[in-house]
C-alpha positions in Angstrom: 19.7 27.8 2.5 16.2 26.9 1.5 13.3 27.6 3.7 12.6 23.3 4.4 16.3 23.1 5.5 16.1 26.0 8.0 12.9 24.5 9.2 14.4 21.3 9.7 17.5 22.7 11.8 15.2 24.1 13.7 13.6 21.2 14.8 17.0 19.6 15.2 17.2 22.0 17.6 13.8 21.2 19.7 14.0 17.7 19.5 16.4 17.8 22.0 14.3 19.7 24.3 11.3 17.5 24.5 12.5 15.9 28.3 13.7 19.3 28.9 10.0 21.2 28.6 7.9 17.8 29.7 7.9 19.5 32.9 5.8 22.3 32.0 2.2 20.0 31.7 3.3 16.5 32.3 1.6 16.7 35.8 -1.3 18.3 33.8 -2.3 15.6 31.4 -1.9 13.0 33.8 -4.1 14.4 36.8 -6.7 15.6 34.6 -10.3 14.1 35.7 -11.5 10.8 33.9 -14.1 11.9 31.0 -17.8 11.4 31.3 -18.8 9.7 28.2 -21.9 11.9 27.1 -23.3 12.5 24.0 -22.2 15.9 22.5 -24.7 17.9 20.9 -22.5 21.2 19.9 -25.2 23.4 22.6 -23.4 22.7 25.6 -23.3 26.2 28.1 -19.3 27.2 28.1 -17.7 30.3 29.3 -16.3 31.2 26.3 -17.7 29.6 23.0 -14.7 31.0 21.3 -11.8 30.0 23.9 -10.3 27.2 21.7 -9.7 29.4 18.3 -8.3 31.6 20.9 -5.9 28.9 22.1 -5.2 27.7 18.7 -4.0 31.1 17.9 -2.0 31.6 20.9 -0.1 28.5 20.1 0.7 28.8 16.1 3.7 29.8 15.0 4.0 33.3 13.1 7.0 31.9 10.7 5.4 29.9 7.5 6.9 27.7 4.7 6.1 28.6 1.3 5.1 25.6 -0.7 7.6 25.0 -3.3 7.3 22.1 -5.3 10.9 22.9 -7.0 12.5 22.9 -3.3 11.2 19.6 -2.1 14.2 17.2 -2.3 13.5 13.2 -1.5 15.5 10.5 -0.3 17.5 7.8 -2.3 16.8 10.2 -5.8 13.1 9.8 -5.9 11.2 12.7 -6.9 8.4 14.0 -4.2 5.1 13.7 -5.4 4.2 16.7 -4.4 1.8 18.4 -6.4 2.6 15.9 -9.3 0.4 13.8 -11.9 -0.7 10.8 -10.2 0.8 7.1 -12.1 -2.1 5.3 -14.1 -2.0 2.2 -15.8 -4.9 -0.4 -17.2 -7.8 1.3 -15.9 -5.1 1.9 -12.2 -4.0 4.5 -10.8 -1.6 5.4 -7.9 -3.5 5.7 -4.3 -2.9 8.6 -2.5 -3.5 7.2 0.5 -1.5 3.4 0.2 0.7 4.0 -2.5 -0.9 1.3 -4.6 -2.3 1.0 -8.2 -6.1 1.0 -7.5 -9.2 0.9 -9.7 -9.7 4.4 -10.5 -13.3 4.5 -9.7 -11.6 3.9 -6.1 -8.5 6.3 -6.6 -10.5 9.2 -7.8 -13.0 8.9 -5.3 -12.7 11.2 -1.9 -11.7 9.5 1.3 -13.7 9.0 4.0 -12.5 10.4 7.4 -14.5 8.2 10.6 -13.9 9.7 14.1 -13.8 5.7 16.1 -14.0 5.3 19.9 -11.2 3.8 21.5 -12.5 3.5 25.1 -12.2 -0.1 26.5 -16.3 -0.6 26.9 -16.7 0.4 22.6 -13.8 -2.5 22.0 -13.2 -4.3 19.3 -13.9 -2.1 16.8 -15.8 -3.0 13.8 -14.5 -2.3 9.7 -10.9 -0.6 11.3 -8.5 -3.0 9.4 -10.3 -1.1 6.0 -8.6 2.1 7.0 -5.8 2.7 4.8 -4.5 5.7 7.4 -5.4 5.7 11.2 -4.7 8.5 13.8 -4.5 8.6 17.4 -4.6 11.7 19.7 -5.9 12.0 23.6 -8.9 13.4 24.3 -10.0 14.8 27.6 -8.9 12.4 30.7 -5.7 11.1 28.5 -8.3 8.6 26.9 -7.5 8.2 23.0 -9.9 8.5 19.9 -9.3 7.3 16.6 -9.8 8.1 12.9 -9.8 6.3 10.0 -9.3 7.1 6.4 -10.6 5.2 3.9 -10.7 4.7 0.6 -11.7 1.1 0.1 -15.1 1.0 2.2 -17.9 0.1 0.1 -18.7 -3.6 1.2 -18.5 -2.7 5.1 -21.8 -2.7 6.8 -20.6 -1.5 9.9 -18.1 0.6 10.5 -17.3 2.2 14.3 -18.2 2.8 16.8 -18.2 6.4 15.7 -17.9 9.1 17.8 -17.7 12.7 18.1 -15.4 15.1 16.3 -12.4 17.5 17.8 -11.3 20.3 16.0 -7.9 18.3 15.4 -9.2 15.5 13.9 -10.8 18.0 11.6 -7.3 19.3 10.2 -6.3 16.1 10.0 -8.7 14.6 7.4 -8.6 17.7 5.6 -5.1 16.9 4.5 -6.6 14.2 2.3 -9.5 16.1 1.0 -11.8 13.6 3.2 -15.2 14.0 3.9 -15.6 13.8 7.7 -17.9 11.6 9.2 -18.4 12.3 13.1 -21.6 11.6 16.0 -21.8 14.5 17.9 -19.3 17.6 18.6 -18.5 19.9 21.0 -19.6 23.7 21.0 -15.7 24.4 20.2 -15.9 22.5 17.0 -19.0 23.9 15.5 -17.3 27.7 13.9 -14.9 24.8 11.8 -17.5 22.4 11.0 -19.1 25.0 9.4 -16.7 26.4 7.0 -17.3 26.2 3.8 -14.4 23.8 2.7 -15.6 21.7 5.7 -17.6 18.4 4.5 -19.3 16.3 7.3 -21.3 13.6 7.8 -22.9 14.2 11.4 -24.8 11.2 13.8 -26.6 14.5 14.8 -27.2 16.2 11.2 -30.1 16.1 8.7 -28.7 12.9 7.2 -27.6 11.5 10.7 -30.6 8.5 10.7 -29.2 8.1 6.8 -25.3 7.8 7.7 -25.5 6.1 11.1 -27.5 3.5 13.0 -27.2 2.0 16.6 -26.8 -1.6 17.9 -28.7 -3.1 21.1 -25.6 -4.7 22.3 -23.9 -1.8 23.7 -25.0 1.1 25.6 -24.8 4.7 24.1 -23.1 6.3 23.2 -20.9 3.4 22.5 -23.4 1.7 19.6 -23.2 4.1 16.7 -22.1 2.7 13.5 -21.7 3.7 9.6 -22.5 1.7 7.1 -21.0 2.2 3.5 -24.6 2.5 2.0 -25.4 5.1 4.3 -22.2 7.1 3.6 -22.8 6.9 0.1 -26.5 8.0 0.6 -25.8 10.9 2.9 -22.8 12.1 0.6 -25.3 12.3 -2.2 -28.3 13.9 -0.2 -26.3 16.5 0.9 -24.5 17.0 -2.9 -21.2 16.9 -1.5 -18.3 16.5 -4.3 -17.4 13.0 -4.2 -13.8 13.6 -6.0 -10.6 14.9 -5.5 -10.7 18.7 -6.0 -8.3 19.6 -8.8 -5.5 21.8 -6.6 -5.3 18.8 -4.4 -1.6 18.1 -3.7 -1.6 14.9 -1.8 0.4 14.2 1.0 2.6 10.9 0.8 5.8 10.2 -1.4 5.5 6.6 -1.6 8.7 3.9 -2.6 8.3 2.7 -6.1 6.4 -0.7 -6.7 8.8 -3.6 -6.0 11.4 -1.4 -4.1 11.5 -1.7 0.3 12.5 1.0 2.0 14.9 0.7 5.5 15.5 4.0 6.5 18.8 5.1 7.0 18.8 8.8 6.7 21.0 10.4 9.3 20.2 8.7 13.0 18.7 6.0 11.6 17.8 3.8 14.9 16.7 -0.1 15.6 13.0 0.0 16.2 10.8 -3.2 16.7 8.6 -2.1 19.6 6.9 1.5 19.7 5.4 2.7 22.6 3.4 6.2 21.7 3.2 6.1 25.4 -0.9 7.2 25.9 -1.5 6.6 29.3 -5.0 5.2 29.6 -4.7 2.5 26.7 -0.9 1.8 27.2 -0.8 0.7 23.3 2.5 -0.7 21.5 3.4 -1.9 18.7 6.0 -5.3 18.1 7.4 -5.8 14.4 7.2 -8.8 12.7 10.2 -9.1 10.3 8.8 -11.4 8.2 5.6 -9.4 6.7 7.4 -6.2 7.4 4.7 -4.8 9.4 4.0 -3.2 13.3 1.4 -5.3 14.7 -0.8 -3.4 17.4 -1.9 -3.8 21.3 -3.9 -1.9 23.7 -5.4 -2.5 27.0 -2.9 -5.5 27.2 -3.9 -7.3 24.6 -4.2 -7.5 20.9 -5.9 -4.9 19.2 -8.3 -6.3 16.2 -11.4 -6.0 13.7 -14.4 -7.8 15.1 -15.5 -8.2 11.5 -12.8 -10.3 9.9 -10.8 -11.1 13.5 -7.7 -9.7 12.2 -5.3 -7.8 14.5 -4.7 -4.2 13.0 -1.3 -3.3 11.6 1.0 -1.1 10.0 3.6 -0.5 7.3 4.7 2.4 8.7 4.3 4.3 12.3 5.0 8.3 12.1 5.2 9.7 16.0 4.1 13.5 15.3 4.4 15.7 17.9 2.4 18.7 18.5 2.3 21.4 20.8 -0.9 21.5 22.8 -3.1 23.4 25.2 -5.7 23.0 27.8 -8.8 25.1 26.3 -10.9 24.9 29.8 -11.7 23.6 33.2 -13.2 20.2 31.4 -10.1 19.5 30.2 -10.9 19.9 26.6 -7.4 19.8 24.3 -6.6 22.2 21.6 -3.4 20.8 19.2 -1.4 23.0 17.0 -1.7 21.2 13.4 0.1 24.2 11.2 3.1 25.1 12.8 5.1 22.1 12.3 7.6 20.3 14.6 9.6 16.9 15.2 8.6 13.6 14.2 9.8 10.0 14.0 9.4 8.0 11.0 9.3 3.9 11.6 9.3 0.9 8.9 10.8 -2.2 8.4 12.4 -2.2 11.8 14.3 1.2 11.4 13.1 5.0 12.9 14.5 8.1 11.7 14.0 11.2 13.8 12.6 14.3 11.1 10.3 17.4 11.1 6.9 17.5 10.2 5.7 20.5 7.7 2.0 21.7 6.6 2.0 23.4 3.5 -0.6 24.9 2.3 -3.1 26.0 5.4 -6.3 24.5 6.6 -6.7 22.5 3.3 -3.0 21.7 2.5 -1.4 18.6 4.1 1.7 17.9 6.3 4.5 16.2 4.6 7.7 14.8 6.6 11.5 15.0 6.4 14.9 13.3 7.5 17.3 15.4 9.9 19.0 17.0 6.1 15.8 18.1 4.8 14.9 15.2 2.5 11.3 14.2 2.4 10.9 10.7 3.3 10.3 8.4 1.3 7.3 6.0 2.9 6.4 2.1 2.0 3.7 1.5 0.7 0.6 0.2 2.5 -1.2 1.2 5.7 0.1 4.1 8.5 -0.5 4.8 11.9 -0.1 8.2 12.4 0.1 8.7 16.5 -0.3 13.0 17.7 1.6 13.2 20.5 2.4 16.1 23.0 5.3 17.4 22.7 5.7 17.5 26.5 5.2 13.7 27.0 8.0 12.7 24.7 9.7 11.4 28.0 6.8 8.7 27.7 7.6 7.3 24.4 9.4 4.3 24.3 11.0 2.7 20.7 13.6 -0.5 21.0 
């Protein structure tokens, strides 16, 4: 048995337990005091500046997957792109991000990872519907932030609001060798923001007057946009590599152009609404079968792009869950991104339960696969990526 198809029977075997354990910090995450919306600076007095690499540890598996490029089946007999040469054609080449031919001045160029606020007073948000990939994770108080990555930015003036980093967001857009823009972080997240393989653009950095400006029509820290000639500017001022770094693996497998992919690996299920089941926002998704994509509401009502007025939506919705920790008193939440665990895979009005693996460490990326160990196969176009904790999987609601 290869190491991915252990993993994966492994997860078979906790996805079954995520009512079972929702017991253990359900009544945790729910009573946990509202957030005051300050600006972080990365100075703050703690007890112990080093408590959440201490939780981090704590909660990280010891058993690893090798990456194996030669072990990495996918379904219906396509080939994983793991680790392999990208497409190109006519001055194209395959996204890494979409799945799409782009101009390879695009293609080549690194992502852009920008933390967004998602608290009801910063809505709508501004240049979202750009994003090619968006995540969602609480924050402290069960509020969610955002993140997009993009690779398609360059004509957006304003981009946000942008907030500050967590340390999970961080892993996140390092699994598409993104440069990370941010305003403001915690003390826990400054030991990561400094490593080496760590490239940020922060709202309170040397470039931060460069990268970001504020608006008069919201109050801070709510008003702090990017703009895409301030990325570019602080990106060069600081000297920061502005491709792909040649051992970069990628992290999608997308369908072939032309081809539509309705999953039906083993326990394939009907899915047209998606409730990741946040509890401050209460967001969902409904499917529209006739574009093939998960349109988006939060806070009981559409959720759009100020810039163009166009609600946000998806091609495909991956549920992730994580395990998860409390690191302190202020409710400040430390997710396990390495370890791996169960997942849900939803397109075209189908979910397939799988396992989520990271290969590779803080700079490899986290790939998914069906209940047999297959790596799925995604659509191309946009994804929603929603972190959830794997003890309020009792929450989550897909119909």
């Amino acid at each position: 048995m290869t190491d991915i198809k252990r993993y994966i029977l492994l997860g078979v075997l906790t996805l079954s337990c995520f009512t079972l354990s929702a017991c253990g910090k359900k009544g945790e995450a729910e009573s946990a005091a509202a957030p005051v919306e300050v600006e972080e600076t990365g100075e703050a007095e703690v007890e112990d500046p080093e408590a959440y690499s201490k939780v981090e540890e704590a909660m990280e598996s010891d058993e690893t997957v090798e990456a194996n490029p030669s072990g990495i089946v996918a379904e219906y007999d396509y080939v994983s792109a793991y680790a392999m040469p990208r497409q190109e054609e006519d001055g194209k080449i395959r996204s890494y991000l979409s799945g799409k031919l782009v101009d390879k001045e695009q293609g080549l160029r690194r992502p852009v990872a920008v933390m967004l606020n998602n608290i009801e007073d910063a809505l709508p948000m501004s240049g979202v519907s750009n994003a090619d990939v968006i995540y969602e994770c609480v924050v402290e108080g069960g509020l969610t932030r955002m993140m997009g990555i993009f690779e398609n930015y360059d004509k957006l003036d304003k981009i946000g609001s942008v907030r500050s980093c967590r340390n999970y967001f961080v892993y996140c857009a390092l699994e598409y060798d993104a440069i990370y823009c941010h305003y403001g972080q915690s003390v826990y997240a400054m030991p990561l923001l400094e490593e080496d393989f760590v490239d940020n653009l922060s709202g309170l950095g040397a470039e931060g007057d460069t990268v970001f400006y504020r608006t008069n029509d919201r109050i801070a820290p709510h008003n702090a946009y990017a703009s895409a000639k301030g990325i570019a500017k602080g990106i060069e001022n600081l000297g920061y590599r502005t491709t792909y770094r040649d051992n970069y693996t990628g992290k999608f497998t997308f369908a072939k152009d032309g081809d539509v992919i309705v999953p039906s690996a083993q326990g394939a299920y009907d899915a047209t609404h998606i409730e990741p089941g946040y509890v401050i926002n209460k967001p969902w998704f409904d499917y529209n079968a006739e574009d093939g994509k998960y349109y988006r509401f939060e806070y009981g009502d559409k959720q759009i792009d100020v810039e163009n007025n166009e609600q946000l939506a998806a091609d495909n919705v991956v549920l992730q869950y994580t395990t998860w920790s409390t690191v302190d008193d202020k409710g400040y939440l430390a997710f396990d991104c390495h370890s791996g665990g169960d997942m849900v895979y939803i397109s075209h009005g189908k979910a397939v339960p799988g396992t989520w693996i990271r290969f590779d460490g803080d700079q490899g990326a986290t790939r998914y696969f069906d209940m047999e160990g297959k790596e799925i196969v995604f659509n191309q176009g946009k994804t929603w990526i929603c972190l959830i904790q794997d003890t309020m999987g009792d929450k989550v609601v897909i119909k």
